[in-house]
C-alpha positions as MATLAB code, in Angstrom:
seq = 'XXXXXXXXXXXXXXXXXXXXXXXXXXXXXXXXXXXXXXXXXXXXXXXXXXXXXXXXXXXXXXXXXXXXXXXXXXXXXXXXXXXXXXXXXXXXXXXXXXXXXXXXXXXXXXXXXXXXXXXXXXXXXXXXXXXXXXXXXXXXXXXXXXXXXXXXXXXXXXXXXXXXXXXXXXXXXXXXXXXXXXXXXX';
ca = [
      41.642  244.869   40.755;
      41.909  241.084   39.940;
      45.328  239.565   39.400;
      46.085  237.494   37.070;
      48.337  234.148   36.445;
      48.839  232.807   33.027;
      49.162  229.031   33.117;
      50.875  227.334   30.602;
      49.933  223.517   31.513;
      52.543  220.348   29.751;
      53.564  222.344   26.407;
      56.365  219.492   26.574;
      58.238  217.173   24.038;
      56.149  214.483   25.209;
      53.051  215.506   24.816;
      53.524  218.049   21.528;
      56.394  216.622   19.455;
      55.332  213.562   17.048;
      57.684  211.286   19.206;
      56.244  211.916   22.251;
      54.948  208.983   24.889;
      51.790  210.993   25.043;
      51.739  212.875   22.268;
      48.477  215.464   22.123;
      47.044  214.904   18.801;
      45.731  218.383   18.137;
      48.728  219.848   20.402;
      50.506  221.675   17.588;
      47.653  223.220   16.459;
      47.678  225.508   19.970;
      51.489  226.630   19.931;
      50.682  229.950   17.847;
      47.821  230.790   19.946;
      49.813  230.328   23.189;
      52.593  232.203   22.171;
      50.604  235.215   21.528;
      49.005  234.593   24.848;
      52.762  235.021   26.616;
      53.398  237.940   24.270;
      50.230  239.798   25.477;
      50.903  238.489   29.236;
      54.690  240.134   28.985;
      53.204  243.218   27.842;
      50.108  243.731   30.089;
      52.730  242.727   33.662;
      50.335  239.295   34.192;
      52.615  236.783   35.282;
      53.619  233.775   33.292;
      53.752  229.824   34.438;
      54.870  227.184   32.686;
      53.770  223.242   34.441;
      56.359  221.208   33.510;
      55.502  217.509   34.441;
      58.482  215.829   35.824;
      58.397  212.698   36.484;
      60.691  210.072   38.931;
      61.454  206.859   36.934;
      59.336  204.983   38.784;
      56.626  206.870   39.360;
      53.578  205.530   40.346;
      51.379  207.982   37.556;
      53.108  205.344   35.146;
      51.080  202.299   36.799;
      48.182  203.628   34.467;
      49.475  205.875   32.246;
      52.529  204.868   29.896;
      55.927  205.931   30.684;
      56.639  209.398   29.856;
      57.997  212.897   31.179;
      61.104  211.545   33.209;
      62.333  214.651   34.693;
      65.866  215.757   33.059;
      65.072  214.033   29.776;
      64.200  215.295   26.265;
      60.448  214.174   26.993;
      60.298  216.416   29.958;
      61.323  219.294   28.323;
      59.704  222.554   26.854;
      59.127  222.747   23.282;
      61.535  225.093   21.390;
      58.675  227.186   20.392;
      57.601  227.890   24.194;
      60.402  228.067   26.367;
      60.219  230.059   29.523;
      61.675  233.477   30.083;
      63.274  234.262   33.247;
      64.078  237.672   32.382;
      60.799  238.374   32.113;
      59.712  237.232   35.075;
      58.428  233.609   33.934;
      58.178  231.402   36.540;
      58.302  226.974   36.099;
      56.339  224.540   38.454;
      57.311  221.400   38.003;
      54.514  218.228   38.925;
      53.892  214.511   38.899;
      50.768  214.548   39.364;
      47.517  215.961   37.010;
      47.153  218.964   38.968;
      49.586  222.028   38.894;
      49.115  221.806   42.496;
      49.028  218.999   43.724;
      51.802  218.653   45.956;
      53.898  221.488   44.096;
      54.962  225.141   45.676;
      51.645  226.226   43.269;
      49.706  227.903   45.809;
      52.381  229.477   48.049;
      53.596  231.251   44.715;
      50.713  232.764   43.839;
      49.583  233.903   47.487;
      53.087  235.275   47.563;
      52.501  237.338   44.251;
      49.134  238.534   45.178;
      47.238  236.529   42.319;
      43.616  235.678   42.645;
      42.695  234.819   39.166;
      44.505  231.398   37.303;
      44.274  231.258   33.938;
      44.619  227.788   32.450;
      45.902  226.593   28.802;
      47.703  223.957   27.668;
      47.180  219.802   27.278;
      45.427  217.655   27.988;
      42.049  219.619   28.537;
      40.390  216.845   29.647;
      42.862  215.687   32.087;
      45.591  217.950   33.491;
      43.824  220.959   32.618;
      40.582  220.540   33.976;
      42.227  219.257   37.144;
      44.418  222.075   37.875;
      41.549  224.562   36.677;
      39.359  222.800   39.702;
      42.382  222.307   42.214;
      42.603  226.409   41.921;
      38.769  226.774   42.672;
      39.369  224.624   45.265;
      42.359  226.653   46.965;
      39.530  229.904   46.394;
      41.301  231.252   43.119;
      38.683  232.980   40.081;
      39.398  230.532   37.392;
      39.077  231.350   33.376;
      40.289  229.040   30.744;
      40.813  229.984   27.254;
      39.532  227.577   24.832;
      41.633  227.848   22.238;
      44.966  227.649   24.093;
      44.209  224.216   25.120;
      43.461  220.972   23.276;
      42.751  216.963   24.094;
      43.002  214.032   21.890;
      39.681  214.672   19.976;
      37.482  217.515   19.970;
      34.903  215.358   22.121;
      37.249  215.296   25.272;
      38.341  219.097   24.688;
      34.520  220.071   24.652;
      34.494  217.887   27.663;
      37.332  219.260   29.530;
      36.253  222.724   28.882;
      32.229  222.146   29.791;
      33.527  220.858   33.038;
      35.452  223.369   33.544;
      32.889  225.765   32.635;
      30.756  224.730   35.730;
      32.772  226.660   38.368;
      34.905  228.701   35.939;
      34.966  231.336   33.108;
      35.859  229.763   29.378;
      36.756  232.692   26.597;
      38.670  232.650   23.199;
      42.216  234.448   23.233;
      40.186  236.939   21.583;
      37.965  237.596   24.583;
      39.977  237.442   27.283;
      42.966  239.850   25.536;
      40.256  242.406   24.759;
      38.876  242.465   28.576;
      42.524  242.458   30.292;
      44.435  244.363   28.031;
      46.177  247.367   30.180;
      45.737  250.557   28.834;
      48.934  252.432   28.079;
      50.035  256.476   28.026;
];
C-alpha cells in the first residue's frame, strides 16, 4: 500500500502576507484549501511537511531573485494560519534552494518513514513546486500534486507549473485526491 507525504511547499510571510519580498499574488486564496488538506492528512495517519525556505544573508539565490526569507526573521516564518504541529507528528525541512531537496535531509526522511508517494502544494507552482515535484521523481518517489493547494503569480504560470508537472506526475483537486486516500474507519 502506497505511502504518502503531504508537502506543504513556502506557505511563509514572505511569500503570502501583503508585505512580503515575494509575495504570491493568488497565495491567500490557497490557505483554506491547505488547511483542510492537513486536517484530512492528521486524520487519515499521512504525514505532514512543511518547506520552510531559509535563507543565509548572503545567499547566493538572492543574486537573481530579490532578498527575501532570511532564516530567523518574520519573512521566513509560517503564516499564523498554517503553522506546523509537532504533536501531531508534523515534520519542517528547511531549504535555500527551489527544491525541497536539494541539499536538505528531504530524502533520508522519507526513506526513513517508509514514504513512496510526495504530495506537493504550496507556492510558487511554477518554480519551487514544480522543482521539488521533479527532484522527488528523480530520487524514484510517485508524485501527485493537487491543483488547488498551490498557486503562482498568474493563472498562466500555475497552469504552467502544474502541466509540467503533469508530465511525470499525477495532478487532482483536494476533492479527488481526499476521496481516493481517505482511510476507512470502524
Amino acid at each position: 500500500m502506497a505511502k504518502h507525504a503531504v508537502v506543504i511547499i513556502d506557505m511563509l510571510n514572505d511569500f503570502i502576507h501583503p508585505d512580503g519580498a515575494l509575495t504570491c499574488p493568488n497565495g491567500t486564496g490557497i490557505v483554506p484549501a491547505i488547511q483542510e488538506l492537513i486536517e484530512f492528512s492528521h486524520e487519515n495517519d499521512i504525514q505532514v511537511i512543511f518547506v520552510q525556505e531559509a535563507h543565509r544573508q548572503n545567499d547566493a539565490d538572492f543574486r537573481v531573485r530579490p532578498v527575501h526569507a532570511i532564516k530567523g526573521t518574520w519573512g521566513s516564518d509560517f503564516i499564523t494560519e498554517l503553522t506546523p504541529q509537532p504533536d501531531k507528528g508534523d515534520y519542517i525541512v528547511q531549504k535555500r534552494r527551489h527544491s525541497a531537496f536539494s541539499y536538505t535531509d528531504m530524502d533520508l526522511f522519507l526513506r526513513e518513514e517508509g514514504i513512496d508517494t510526495v504530495v506537493v502544494t504550496g507556492v510558487w507552482t511554477n518554480v519551487c513546486v514544480r522543482s521539488t515535484a521533479s527532484d522527488a521523481m528523480y530520487h524514484t518517489y510517485k508524485v501527485k500534486c493537487i491543483s488547488d493547494c498551490c498557486a503562482s503569480k498568474d493563472e498562466e504560470m500555475h497552469v504552467s507549473g502544474l502541466r509540467d508537472i503533469g508530465i511525470f506526475g499525477e495532478v487532482l483537486t483536494l476533492a479527488e485526491y481526499k476521496e481516493v486516500n481517505a482511510v476507512v474507519k470502524g
